[in-house]
ROGUMAR-450210 format. One record per atom (N, C-alpha, C): chain; x, y, z. Coordinates in steps of 0.1 Angstrom, whole numbers. Layout:
<node mol="A" x="X" y="Y" z="Z"/>
...
% end
This chain:
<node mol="A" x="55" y="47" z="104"/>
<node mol="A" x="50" y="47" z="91"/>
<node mol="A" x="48" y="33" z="86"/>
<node mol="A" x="38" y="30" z="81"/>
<node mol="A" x="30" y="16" z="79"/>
<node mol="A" x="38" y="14" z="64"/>
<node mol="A" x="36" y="-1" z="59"/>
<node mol="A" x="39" y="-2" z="47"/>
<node mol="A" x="52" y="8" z="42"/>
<node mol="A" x="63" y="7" z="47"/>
<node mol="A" x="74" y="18" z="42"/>
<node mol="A" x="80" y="14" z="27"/>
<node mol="A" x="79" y="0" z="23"/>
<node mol="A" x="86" y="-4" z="10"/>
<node mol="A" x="75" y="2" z="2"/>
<node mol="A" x="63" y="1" z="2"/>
<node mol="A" x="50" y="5" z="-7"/>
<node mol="A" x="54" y="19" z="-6"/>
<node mol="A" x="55" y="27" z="-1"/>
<node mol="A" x="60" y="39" z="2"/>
<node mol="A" x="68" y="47" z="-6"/>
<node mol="A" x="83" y="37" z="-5"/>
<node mol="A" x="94" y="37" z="-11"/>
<node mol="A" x="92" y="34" z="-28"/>
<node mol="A" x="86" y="26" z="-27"/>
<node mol="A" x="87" y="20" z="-47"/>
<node mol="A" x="74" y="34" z="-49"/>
<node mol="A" x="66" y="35" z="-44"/>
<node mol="A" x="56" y="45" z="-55"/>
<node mol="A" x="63" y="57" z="-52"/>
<node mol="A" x="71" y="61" z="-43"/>
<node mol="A" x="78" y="73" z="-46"/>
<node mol="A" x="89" y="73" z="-57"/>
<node mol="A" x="95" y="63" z="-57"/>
<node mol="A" x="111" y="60" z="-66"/>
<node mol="A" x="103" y="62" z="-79"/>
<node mol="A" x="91" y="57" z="-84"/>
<node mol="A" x="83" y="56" z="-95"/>
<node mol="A" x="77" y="67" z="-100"/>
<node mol="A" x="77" y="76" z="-91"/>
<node mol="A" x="70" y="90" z="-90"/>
<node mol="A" x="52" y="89" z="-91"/>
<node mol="A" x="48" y="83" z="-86"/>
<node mol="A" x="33" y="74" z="-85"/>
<node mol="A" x="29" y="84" z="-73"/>
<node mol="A" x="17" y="92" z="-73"/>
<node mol="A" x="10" y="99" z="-64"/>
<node mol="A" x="0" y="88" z="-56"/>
<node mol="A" x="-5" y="94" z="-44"/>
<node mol="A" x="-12" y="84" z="-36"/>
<node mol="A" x="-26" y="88" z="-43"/>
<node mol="A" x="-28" y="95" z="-53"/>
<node mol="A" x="-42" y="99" z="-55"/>
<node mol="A" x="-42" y="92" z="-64"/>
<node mol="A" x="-30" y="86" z="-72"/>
<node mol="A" x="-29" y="79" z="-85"/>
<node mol="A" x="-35" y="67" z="-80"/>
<node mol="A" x="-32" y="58" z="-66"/>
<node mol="A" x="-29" y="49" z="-61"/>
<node mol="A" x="-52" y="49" z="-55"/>
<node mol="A" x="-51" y="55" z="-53"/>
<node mol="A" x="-67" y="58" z="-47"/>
<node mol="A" x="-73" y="57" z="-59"/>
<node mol="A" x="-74" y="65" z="-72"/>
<node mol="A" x="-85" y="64" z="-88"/>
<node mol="A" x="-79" y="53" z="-84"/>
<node mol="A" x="-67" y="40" z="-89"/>
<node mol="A" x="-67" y="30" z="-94"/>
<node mol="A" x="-75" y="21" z="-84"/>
<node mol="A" x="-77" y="24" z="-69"/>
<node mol="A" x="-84" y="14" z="-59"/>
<node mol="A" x="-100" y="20" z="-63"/>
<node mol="A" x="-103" y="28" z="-66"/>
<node mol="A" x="-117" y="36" z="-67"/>
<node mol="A" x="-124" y="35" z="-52"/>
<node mol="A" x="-109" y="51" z="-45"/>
<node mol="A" x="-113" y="55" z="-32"/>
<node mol="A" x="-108" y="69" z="-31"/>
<node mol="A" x="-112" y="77" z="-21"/>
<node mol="A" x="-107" y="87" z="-23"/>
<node mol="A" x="-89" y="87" z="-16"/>
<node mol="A" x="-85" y="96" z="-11"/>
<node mol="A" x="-75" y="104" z="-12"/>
<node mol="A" x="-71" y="98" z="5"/>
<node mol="A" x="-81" y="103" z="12"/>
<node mol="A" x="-85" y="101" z="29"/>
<node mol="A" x="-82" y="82" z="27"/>
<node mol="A" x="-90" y="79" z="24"/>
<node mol="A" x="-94" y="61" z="26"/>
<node mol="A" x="-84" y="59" z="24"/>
<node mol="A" x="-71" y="57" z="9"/>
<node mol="A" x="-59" y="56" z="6"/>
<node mol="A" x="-47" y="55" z="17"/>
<node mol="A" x="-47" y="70" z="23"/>
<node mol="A" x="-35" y="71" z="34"/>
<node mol="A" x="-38" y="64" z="45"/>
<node mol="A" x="-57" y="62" z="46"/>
<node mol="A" x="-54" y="49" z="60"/>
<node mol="A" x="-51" y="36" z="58"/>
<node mol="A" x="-52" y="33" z="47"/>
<node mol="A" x="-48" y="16" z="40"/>
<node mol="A" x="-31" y="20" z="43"/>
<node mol="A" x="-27" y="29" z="39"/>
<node mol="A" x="-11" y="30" z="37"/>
<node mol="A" x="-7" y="29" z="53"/>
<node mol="A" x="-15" y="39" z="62"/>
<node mol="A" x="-12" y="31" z="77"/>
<node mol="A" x="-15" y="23" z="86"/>
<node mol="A" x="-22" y="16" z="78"/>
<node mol="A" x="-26" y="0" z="88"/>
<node mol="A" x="-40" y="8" z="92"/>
<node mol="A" x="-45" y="19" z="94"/>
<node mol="A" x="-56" y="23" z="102"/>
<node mol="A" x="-70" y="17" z="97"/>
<node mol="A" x="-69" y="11" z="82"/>
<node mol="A" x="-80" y="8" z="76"/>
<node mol="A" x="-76" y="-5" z="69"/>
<node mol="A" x="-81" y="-22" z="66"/>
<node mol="A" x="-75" y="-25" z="60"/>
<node mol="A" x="-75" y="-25" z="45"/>
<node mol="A" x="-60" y="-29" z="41"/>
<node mol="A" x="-57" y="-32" z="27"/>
<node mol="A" x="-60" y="-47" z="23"/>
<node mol="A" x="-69" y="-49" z="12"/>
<node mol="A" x="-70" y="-56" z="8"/>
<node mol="A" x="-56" y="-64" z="-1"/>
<node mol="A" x="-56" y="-82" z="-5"/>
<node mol="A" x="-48" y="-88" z="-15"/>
<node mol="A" x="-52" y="-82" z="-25"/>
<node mol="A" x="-62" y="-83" z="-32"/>
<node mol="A" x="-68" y="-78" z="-42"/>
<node mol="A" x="-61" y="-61" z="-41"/>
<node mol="A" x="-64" y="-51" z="-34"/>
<node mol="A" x="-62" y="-38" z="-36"/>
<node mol="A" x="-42" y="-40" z="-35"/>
<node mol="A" x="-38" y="-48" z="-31"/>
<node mol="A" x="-21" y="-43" z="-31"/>
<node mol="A" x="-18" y="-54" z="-43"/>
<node mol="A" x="-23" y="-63" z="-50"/>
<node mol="A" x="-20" y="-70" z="-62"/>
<node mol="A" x="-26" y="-58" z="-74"/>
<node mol="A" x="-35" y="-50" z="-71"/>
<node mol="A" x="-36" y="-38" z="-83"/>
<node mol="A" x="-27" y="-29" z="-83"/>
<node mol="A" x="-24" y="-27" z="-69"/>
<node mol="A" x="-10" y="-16" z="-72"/>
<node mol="A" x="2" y="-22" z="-76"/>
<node mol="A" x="7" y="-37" z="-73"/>
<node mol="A" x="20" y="-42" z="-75"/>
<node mol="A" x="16" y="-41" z="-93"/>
<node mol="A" x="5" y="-46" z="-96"/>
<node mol="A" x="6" y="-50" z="-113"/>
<node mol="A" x="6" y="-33" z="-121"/>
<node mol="A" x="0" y="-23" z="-111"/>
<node mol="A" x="1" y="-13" z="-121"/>
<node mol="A" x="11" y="-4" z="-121"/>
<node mol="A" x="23" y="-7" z="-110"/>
<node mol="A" x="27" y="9" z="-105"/>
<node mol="A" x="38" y="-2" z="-103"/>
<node mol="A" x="42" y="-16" z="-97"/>
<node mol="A" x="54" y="-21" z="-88"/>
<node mol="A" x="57" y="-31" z="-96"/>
<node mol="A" x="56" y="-35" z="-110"/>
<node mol="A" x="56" y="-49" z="-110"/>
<node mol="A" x="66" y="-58" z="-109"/>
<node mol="A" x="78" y="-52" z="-105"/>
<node mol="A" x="89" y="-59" z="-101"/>
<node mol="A" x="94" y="-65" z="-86"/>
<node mol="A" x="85" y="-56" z="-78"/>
<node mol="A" x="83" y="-61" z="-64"/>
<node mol="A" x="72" y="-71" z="-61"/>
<node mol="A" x="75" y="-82" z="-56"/>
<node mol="A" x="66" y="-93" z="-46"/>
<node mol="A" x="56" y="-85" z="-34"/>
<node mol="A" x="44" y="-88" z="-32"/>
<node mol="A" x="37" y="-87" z="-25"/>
<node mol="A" x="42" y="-88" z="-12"/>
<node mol="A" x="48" y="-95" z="-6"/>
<node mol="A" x="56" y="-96" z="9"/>
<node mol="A" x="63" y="-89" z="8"/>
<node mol="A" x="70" y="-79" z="0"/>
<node mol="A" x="80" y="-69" z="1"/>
<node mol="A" x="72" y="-58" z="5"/>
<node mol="A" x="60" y="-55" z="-2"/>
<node mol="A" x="48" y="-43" z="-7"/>
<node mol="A" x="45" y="-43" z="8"/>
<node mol="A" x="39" y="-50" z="12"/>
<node mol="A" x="33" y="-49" z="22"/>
<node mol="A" x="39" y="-53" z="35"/>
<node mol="A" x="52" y="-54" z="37"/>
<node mol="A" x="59" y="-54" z="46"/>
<node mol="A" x="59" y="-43" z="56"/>
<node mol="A" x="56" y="-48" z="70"/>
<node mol="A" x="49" y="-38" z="81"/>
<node mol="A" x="61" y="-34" z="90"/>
<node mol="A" x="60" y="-18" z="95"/>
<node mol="A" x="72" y="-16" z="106"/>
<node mol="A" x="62" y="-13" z="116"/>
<node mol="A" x="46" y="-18" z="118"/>
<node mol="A" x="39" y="-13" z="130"/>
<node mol="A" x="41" y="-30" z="137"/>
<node mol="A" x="41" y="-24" z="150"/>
<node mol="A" x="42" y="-34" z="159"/>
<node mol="A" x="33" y="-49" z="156"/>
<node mol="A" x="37" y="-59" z="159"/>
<node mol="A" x="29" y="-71" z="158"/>
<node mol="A" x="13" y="-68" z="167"/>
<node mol="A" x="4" y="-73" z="163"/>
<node mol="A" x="-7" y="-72" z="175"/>
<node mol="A" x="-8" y="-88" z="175"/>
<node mol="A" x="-9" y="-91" z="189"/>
<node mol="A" x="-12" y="-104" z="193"/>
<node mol="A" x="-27" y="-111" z="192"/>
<node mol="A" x="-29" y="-123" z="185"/>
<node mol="A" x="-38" y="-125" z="186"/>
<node mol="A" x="-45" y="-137" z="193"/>
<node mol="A" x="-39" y="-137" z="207"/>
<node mol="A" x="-42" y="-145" z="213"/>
<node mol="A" x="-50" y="-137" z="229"/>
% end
């Protein structure tokens, strides 16, 4: 599970991922792949959700990853 603290705070909040998708203006599908790494998430798209839904969490908490490092060398 990608992004698990982003996960955690919009659940604790009671914040739907469709809520999370209108506020990014994407659908429902595009949303859950940003949530798992499969698509990226923009600064801009996780500074709209921290300011509208998290605003007490830091961006490096939000977006803190439990998928493996990829190497880029």
């Amino acid at each position: 599970m990608a992004f698990p603290n982003m996960r955690a705070e919009l659940e604790r909040s009671a914040i739907s991922y469709q809520q999370c998708a209108d506020l990014l203006g994407t659908d429902l599908d595009s949303f859950n792949l940003k949530l798992d790494e499969q698509a990226p998430m923009t600064v801009v798209e996780a500074k709209r959700i921290r300011d509208a839904f998290c605003q007490d969490c830091t961006l490096d908490y939000l977006l803190e990853s439990d998928s493996p490092a990829i190497s880029t060398i």
